[in-house]
N, C-alpha and C positions, 0 to 999 in steps of 0.2 A: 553666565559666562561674561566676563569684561570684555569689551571691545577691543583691546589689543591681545587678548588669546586668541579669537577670532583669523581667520587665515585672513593674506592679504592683501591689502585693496592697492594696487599699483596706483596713483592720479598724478595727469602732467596739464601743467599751465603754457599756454601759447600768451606770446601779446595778439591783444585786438583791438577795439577800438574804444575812444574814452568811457569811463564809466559815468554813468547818472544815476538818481532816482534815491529814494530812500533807503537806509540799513535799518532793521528792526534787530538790533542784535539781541541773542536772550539774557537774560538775568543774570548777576551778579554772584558770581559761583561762591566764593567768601562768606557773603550775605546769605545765602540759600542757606549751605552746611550749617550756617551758626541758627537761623531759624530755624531747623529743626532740630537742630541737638536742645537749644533751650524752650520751645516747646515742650518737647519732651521730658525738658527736666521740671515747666511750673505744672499747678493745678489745675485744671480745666482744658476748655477748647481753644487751642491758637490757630490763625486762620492765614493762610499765606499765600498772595497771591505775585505772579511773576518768578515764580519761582522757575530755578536754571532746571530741566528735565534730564540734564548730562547723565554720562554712566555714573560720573562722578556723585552725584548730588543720591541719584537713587541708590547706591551702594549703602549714602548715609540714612537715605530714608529706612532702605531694609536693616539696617542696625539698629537703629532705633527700635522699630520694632520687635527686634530679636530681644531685645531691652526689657520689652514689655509696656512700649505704650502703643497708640493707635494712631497710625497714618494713613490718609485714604488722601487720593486721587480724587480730585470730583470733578476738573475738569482740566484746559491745557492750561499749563501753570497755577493752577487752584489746590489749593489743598489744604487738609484740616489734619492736626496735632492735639490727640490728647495726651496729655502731659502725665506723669505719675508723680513728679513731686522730688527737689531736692534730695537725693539718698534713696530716690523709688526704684530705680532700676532693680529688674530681676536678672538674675545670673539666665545668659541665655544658653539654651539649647545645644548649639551648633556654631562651629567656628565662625568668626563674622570677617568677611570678604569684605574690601574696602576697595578691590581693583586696584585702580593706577593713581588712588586720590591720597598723594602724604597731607592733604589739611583733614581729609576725613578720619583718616587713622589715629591721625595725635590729637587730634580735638577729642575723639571720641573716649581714647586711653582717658585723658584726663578727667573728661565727663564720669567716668567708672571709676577714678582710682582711690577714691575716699567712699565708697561703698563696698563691704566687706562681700563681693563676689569675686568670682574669679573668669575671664574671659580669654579666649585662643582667638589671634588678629593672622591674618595674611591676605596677602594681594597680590597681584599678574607680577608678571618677572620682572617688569622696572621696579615693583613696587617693595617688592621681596628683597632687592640690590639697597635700599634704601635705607642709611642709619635711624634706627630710633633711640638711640642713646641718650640723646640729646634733648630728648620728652622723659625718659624710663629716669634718666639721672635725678632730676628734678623732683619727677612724681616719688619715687622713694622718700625724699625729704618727709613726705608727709605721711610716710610707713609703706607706698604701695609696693608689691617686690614684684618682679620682674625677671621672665626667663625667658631666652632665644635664642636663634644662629649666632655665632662667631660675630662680635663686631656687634651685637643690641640688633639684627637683621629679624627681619620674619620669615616664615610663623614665630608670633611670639607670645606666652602664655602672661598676664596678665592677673597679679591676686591684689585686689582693693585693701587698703587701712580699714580693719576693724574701729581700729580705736584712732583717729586722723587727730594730726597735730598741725596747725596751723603756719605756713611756712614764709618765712622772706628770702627772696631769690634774685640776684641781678644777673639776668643773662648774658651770658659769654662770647655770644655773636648775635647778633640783629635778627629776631625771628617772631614772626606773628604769630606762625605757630607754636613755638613753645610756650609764649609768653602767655598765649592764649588756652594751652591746655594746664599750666599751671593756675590760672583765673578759675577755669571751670573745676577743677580741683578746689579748691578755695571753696567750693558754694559748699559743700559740705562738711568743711575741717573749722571747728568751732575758732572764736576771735578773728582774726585781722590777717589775710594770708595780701603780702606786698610782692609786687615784682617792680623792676628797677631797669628801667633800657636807657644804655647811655644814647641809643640812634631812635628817634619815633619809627616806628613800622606801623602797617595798618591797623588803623583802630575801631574796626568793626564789631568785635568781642568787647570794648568797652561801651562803645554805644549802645548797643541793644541789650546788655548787662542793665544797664540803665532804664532801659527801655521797660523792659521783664521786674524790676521793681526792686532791684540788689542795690545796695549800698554800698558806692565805690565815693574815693577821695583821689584825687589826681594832683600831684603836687610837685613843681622843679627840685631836685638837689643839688648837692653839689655831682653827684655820680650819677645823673640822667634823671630823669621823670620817672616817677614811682606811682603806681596804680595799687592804690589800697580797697580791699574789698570786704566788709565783713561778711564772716558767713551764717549756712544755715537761713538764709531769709526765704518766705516762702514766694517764691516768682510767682506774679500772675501773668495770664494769657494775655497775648495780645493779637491785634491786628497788624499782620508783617508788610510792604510795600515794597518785593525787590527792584531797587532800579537797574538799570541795564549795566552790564557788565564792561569797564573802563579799557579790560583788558583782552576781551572779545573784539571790541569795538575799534582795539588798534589793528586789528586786521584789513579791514574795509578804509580808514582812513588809511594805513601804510601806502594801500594800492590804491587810491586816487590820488597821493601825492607823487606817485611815480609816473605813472598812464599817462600821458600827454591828452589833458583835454578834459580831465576828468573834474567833473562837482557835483558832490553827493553831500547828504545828510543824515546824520543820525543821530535822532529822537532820544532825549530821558537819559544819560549816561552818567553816570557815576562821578560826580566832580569830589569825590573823600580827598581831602589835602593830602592821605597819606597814601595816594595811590596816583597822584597826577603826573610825577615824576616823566612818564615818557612823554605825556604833551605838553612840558616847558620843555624838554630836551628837543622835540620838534618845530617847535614856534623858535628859539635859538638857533635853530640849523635856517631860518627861511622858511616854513611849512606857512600857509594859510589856514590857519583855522580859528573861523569865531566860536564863542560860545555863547551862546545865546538863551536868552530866557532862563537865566536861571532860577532856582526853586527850591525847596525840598520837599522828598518824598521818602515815606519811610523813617524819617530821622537820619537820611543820609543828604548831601547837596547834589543837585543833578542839572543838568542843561543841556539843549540843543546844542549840538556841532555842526557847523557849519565847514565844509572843506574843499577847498579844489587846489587842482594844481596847478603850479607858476615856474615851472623850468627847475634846472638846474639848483640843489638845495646846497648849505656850505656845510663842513665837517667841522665838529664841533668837540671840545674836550670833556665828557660829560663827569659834572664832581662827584669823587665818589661817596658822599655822604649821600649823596643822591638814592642810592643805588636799593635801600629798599621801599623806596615807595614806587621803585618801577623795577623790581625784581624777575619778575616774570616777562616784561616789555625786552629784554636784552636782544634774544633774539631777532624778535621783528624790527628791533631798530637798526640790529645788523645789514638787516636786510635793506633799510630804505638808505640808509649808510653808503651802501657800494653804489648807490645814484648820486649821490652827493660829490661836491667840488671839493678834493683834501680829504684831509683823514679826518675820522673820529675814534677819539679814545677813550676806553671804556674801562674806568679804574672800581681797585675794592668791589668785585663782582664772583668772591672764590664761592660764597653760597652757590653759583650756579652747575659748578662741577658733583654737587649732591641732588640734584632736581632729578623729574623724572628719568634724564639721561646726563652725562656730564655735557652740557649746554654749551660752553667755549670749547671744546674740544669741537664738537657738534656741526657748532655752526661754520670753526675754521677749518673745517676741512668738506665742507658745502661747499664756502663761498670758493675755496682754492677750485674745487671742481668746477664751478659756472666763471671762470676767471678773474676772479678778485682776489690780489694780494691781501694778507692778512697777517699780525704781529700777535701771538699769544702770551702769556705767561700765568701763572698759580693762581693770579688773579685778576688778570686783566684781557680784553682783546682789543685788538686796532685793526679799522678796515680803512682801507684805500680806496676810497670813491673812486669811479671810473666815470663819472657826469652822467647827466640825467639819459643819453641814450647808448652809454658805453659799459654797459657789462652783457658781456658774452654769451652765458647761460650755457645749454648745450651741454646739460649733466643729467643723471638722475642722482638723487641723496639718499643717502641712509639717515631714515629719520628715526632710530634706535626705539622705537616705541613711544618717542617722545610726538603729542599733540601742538607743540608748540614748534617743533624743529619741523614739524610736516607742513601747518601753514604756512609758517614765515617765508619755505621757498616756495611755497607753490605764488603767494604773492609776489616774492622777487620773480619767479617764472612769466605772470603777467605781464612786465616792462621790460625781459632781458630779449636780445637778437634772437636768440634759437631758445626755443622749448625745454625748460624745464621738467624734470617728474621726482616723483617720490615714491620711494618701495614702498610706503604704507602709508596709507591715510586714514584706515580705519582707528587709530586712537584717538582721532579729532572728535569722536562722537564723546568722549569722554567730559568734553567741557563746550563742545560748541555744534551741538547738534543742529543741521543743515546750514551749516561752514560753506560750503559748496553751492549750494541753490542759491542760497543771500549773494554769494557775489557772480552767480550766472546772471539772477537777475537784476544786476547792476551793469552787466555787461561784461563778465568777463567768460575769458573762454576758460575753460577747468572739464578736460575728460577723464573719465575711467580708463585707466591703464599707462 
């Protein structure tokens, strides 16, 4: 059972006193799902360590499985992948449960849709609410056909290209996702399958495409960067290295930059150009934060963060070209937002109303709860900073089953006058399992109930 079927866990945040000490946040959830799906699709043993243990990540591991290759646990974050092989998948058994994870789902569609099986997909109630249209449409292109709820919703039945034809795709709105279940589609549909983004999103699925041994060309057009991939190549195994995850990690930095007093650091974090969006939009508002040491790992870039806080931050107009390399950050920046001097505005963000929960809607009628004025519209939200010790609190939120609408406030609950709570926190184990302990033992306060 996924973590947010699970009955629910009430948790409220008090402020208390500055945070210190190290964040060891887990693994890179992005990074994790695509190591195991291309595992599973080279030959032999791929070996991966740092891997995120989220509900999210295992959902993908038990698919893969159900697949028909071999995934073993051998210790925390360790794990071993043996692969079947471009086109190996077996038609599995039993409907394959993805929970609350839409990168799990459509990565995995695509991983199957150029293999002549057929597979039943569904996930927890947020997940079920969730369009797959926008995967199902694409993957057609290249023969896969497709049946479900009203709307491309799940359960949705899933019959792979017999005979794949090779496709070029320029997608229609900014999505790693898609773009990236169309690539993995690709490895099996003979010649050259191109996808086309006029906005860069995260380029994880290209990198370790690369990594796995596929022959990709990456080249500007006039209509956006175009990621050419040939297919059919046989991946080898590799050695995985997930770095920490950029977008876990804006958790613990959000609440030392509110906490009066607070400087913490955290180890090895994810520096991908296409995901840093929320820490320029932070260092632009006044945030402190160095990063330090950088390196790579993995074939991704990573560094120490260095952070404490300095007062009162400024509200900032965030661009919206911006907006998918910090896709997922919106929330919590909302949150550090209402500490801030002025407004911040937050444009070209409609992707957020298809997320777990519709996320602007979400967070603006959060923040209206804990006293923060707030400006919505189709695609945008604006929050009215109330200064670094002027918001209110003194709510509990509906966090819709959303893991991301549940931390955000419990971190604004940290630095607000009265106590914040959340009707449920248990879908935070979906992506950031012991959420809670990492930032008790940073110092903050966070009960049950």
């Amino acid at each position: 059972m996924s973590a947010p079927d699970a009955p629910a866990r009430p948790m409220t945040a008090r402020a208390a006193g500055p945070l210190s000490g190290t964040a060891e946040v887990p693994g890179d959830k992005s990074v994790s799902h695509r190591a195991l799906i291309l595992g599973a699709l080279a030959v032999g043993e791929t070996r991966v360590t740092g891997l995120l243990e989220g509900q999210d990540v295992l959902d993908t591991a038990a698919a893969m499985r159900a697949f028909g290759a071999g995934v073993a646990r051998l210790g925390p974050g360790e794990w071993r992948v043996h692969g079947v092989g471009t086109g190996g998948f077996a038609e599995p058994e039993d409907v394959i449960d993805c929970g609350n994870s839409g990168t799990g789902v459509r990565l995995i569609m695509g991983a199957m849709a150029t293999t002549p099986i057929a597979a039943t997909f569904t996930g927890d109630a947020s997940l079920r609410r969730r369009p797959m249209g926008r995967v199902t449409e694409p993957l057609a292109l290249f023969g896969a056909r497709a049946w479900g709820r009203r709307g491309g919703r799940l359960p949705l039945t899933l019959v792979g290209a017999a005979e794949p034809v090779p496709v070029r795709y320029a997608l229609p709105v900014p999505s790693a996702q898609v773009k990236s279940a169309v690539l993995l589609a690709g490895l099996n549909a003979p010649g050259e399958t191109v996808v086309i983004e006029a906005e860069p999103t995260r380029d994880h699925t290209e990198r370790m495409l690369a990594g796995f041994g596929a022959a990709l060309r990456i080249e500007t057009l006039p209509e956006g960067r175009a990621i050419a991939l040939t297919g059919q190549p046989e991946l080898a195994p590799q050695r995985v290295a997930v770095p920490r995850d950029p977008s876990s990690a804006a958790f613990p930095v959000a609440a030392a930059l509110i906490v009066p007093g607070s400087a913490i650091r955290v180890p090895g974090v994810s520096r991908n150009p296409t995901r840093d969006g929320l820490y320029r939009t932070l260092v632009e508002m006044g945030a402190d934060i160095a990063f330090e040491t950088p390196r790579e790992e993995g074939g991704e870039p990573v560094a120490d963060l260095a952070v404490r806080f300095t007062g009162a931050l400024r509200g900032v107009e965030v661009p919206p070209e911006r907006a998918a390399s910090m896709i997922d950050e919106y929330p919590v920046l909302a949150a550090v937002a209402a500490f801030a001097e002025g407004a911040t505005v937050m444009r070209g963000i409609r992707e957020l109303r298809v997320k777990e929960s519709d996320r602007i809607d979400a967070m603006a009628r959060g923040l209206e709860a804990c006293g923060v004025a707030v400006e919505e519209g189709p695609d945008m939200l604006t929050v009215h900073g109330r200064g670094a010790d002027g918001v209110p609190g003194g709510a509990r939120v509906a966090t819709r089953l959303d893991h991301r609408i549940a931390m955000s406030f419990l971190v604004l609950g940290m630095a607000a006058r009265a106590p914040v709570g959340v009707d449920d926190a248990g879908p935070v184990a979906t992506s950031f399992p012991g959420f809670a302990d990492l930032l008790r033992g940073l110092g903050a306060d966070l009960a049950e109930g």
